[in-house]
C-alpha positions in Angstrom: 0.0 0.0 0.0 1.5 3.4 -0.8 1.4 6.3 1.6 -1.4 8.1 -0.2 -3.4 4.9 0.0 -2.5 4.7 3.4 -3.4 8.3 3.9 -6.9 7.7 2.8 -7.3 4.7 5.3 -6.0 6.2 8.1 -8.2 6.6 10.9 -9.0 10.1 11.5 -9.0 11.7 8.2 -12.2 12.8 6.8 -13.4 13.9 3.1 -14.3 17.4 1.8 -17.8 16.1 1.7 -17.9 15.2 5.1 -16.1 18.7 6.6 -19.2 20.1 4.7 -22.0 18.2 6.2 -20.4 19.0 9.8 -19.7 22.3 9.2 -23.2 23.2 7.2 -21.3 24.5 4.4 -20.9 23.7 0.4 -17.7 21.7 -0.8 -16.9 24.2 -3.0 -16.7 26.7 -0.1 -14.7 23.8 1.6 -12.5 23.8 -1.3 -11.5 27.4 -1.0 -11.0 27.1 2.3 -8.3 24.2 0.9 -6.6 26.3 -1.8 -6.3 29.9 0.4 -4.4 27.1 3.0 -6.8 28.0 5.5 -7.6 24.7 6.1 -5.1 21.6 5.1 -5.3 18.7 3.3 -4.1 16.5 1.0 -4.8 15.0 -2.4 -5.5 11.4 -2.6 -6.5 9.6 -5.6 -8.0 13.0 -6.8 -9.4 13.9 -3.5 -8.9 16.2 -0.5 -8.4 14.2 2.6 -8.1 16.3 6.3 -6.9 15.2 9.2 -9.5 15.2 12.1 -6.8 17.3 14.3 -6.6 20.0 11.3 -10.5 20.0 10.8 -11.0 20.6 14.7 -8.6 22.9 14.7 -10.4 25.1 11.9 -13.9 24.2 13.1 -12.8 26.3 16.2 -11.8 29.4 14.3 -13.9 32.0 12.5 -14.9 31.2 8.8 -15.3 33.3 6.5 -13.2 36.6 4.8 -10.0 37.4 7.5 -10.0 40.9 7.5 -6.7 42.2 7.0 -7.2 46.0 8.2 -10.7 47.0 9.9 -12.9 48.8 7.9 -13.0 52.6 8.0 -15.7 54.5 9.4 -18.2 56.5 7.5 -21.4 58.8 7.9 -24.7 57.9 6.7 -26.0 60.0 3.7 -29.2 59.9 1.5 -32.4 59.5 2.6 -31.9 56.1 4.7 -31.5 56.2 8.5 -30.9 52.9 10.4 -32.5 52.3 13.5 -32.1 50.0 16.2 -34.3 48.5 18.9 -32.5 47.5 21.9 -33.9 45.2 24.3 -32.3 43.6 27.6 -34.4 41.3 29.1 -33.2 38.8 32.2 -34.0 34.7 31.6 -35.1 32.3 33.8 -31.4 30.6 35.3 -33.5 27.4 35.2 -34.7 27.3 31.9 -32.2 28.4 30.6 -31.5 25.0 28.6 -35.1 25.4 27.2 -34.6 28.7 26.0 -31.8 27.8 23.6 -33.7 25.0 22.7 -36.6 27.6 21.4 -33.9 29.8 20.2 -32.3 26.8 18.0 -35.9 25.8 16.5 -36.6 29.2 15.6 -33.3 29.1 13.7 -34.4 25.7 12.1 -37.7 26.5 11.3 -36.9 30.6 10.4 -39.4 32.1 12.3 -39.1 35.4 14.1 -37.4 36.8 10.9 -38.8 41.0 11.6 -39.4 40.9 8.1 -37.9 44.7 6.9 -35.3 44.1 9.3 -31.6 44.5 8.5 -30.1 42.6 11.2 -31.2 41.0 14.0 -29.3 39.0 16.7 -29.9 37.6 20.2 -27.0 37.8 22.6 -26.1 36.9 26.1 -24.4 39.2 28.6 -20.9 37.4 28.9 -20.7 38.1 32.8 -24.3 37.2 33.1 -25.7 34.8 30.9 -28.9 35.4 32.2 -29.1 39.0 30.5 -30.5 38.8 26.8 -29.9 41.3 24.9 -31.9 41.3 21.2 -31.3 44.0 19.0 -33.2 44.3 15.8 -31.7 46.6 12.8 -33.7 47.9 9.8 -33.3 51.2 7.7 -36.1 53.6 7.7 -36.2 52.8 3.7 -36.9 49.2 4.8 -39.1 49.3 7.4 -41.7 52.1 6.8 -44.3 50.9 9.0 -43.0 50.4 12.1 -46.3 48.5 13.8 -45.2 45.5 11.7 -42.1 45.7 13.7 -44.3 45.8 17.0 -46.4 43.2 15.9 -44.0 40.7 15.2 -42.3 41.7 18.6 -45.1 41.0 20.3 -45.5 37.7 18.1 -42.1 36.4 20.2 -42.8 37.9 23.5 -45.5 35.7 23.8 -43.4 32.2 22.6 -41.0 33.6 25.2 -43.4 34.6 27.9 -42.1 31.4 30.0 -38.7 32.0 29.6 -38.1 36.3 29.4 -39.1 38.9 32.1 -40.7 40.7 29.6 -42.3 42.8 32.5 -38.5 44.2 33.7 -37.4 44.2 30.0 -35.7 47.7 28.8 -36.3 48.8 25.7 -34.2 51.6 23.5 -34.3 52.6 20.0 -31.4 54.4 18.7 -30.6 55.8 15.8 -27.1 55.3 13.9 -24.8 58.1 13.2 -22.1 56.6 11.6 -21.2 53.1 10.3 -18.7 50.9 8.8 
């Protein structure tokens, strides 16, 4: 058996297929990853092969474009204002289990999407993961009526009613000034 033979039997190597499926992205995109040498591998018999170590190793780090110098900052001009809504709201410590739960089904099923929304993201405080923090992003150009917004707010309020002190919850809308 040659090495590269022995390469693809090894224990511990997987195929670009497979580094796909686990990381919920397309080969091709795995293939890039390959040629920029973000991610090694080697060629056997006309496939990419990765070590489990390497592929655990980039699994842990952010995908995507590296940026190389951050991005400059610039006012907003035009018509277009963008808009936040800021909400911190505390969770229940013992569900919080459940809430990710909810929070990973309405990322499987795409519901709570604040359509005319920008943005939107659902963070936890990293001192205290009991403190949500959801923001939701739209331009003014986006979103014109803004009682869809509230609608749809008040659409997950009530899914999270069990789980959110929705009765302590602040609330801020801000408006951006500059952006990058």
């Amino acid at each position: 058996m040659d090495k590269e033979e022995e390469y693809l039997q090894t224990p511990g190597s997987i195929s670009v297929k497979e580094a796909a499926a686990k990381l919920d992205l397309s080969e091709k995109r795995i293939l890039q990853y390959i040629y920029k040498d973000r991610l090694p591998a080697r060629k056997v018999r006309g496939k990419y092969m990765i070590r489990r170590e390497d592929f655990d190793e980039f699994r842990s780090k952010p995908h995507g474009r590296v940026r190389t110098k951050p991005t400059q900052w610039r006012p907003y001009r035009a018509g277009a204002k963008v808009r936040e809504l800021h909400i911190e709201v505390h969770a229940n410590p013992e569900t919080r289990e459940l809430l990710l739960t909810r929070l990973k089904t309405a990322i499987k099923e795409q519901t709570y999407l604040f359509p005319g929304t920008m943005q939107r993201y659902v963070l936890a405080d990293v001192n205290n993961p009991n403190t949500i923090f959801i923001q939701l992003i739209w331009k003014t150009t986006e979103l014109t009526n803004e009682a869809t917004l509230q609608h749809n707010l008040e659409a997950f309020q009530a899914k999270f009613s069990d789980l959110l002190d929705w009765q302590t919850a602040r609330y801020v809308t801000v408006q951006a000034i500059m952006h990058t």
